[in-house]
Structure formats: structure tokens, C-alpha cells
N, C-alpha and C positions, 0 to 999 in steps of 0.2 A: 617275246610276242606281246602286242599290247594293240590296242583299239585301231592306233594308225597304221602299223602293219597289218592290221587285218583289214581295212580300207584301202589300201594299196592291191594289196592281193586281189580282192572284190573290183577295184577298178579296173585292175589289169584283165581281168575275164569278163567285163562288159565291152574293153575295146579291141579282147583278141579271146573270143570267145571257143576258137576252133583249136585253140594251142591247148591240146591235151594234158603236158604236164602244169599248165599254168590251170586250169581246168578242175585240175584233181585239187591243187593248193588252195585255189578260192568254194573247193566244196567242203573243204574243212576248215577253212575259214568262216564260212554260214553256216557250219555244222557248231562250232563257236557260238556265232551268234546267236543262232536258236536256242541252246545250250543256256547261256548267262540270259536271255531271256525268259528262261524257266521251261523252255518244249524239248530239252535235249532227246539225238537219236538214241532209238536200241542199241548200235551197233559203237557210242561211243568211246573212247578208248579209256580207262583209267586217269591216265595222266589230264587227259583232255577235260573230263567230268571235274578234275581237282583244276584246272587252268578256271575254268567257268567257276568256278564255287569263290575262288578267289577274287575275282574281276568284277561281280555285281553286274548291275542293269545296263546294256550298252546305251549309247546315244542312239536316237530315237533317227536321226540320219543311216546310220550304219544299218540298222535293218532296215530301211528301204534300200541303200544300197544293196545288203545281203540279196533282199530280190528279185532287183533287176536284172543283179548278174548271174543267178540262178534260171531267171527268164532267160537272158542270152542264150549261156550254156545248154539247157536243154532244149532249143531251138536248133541245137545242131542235129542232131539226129533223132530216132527210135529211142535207141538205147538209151542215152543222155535223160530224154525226157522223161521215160518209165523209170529212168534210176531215182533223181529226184524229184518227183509228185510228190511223197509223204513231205523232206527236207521244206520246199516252196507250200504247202500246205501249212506245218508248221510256223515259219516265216509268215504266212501270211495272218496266220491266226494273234502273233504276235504283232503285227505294223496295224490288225484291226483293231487291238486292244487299247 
């Protein structure tokens, strides 16, 4: 895994936002990118926290990507949305910075 598959993932859930398992891949993909920009989740996995700690600062593109396709996804539903508020909170605190 590295920057460009995690921009792939992230694109592919801006342009098929409704494909639930691609869905779940690009929220831990922005779970990443929040992550290596320093807001990682609570709920993030070990391995994950060490993938970020390695990787440094992402390109300052990729977190707005992470965004947009976090916008998409949680556009789909209730659920979607209330799942990630904190996630696009985080995200966005980082693309202010």
C-alpha cells in the first residue's frame, strides 16, 4: 500500500460511491490519511497506526481527495453519514491546516 493506492481507492468511492465494499476500502484508506496526517481514529488497528508512522505527511492532493470521497460516501445514506462525521471532521481539520 502506498499514496497511489490509496488515491485509487479514494477515487474509486467518489465515482461509485454506493458499492459498499469499495466503500468500506476507501474509509480506511482516509482512515490512513487522517492517520499520517497526524488525527488518527480511536478505533485504528495496530498495524494501520505503524503503516502511518512510517509513511510521513501525505500530499496535500490526497487529503482533499480523502474528503470528497468521504462527502460522496456519506451522502449515501443515515448510516454512512453518522458513521463518518468524526473521520470528515478530522480530514477536514487537516486540509484547514
Amino acid at each position: 500500500m502506498d499514496w497511489s493506492s490509496l488515491a485509487v481507492t479514494l477515487q474509486n468511492a467518489c465515482e461509485r460511491p454506493d458499492d459498499a465494499a469499495g466503500a468500506e476500502e476507501a474509509v480506511r484508506a482516509a482512515e490512513l490519511v487522517a492517520a499520517t496526517a497526524g488525527e488518527p481514529g480511536d478505533e485504528l488497528s495496530d498495524a494501520d497506526r505503524d503503516w502511518a508512522e512510517q509513511h510521513g505527511v501525505p500530499p496535500d492532493e490526497l487529503v482533499e481527495l480523502a474528503c470528497r470521497s468521504m462527502k460522496c460516501v456519506a451522502a449515501q445514506s443515515t448510516e454512512w453519514h453518522e458513521r463518518l462525521l468524526d473521520l470528515r471532521f478530522r480530514l477536514g481539520d487537516v486540509a484547514a491546516g
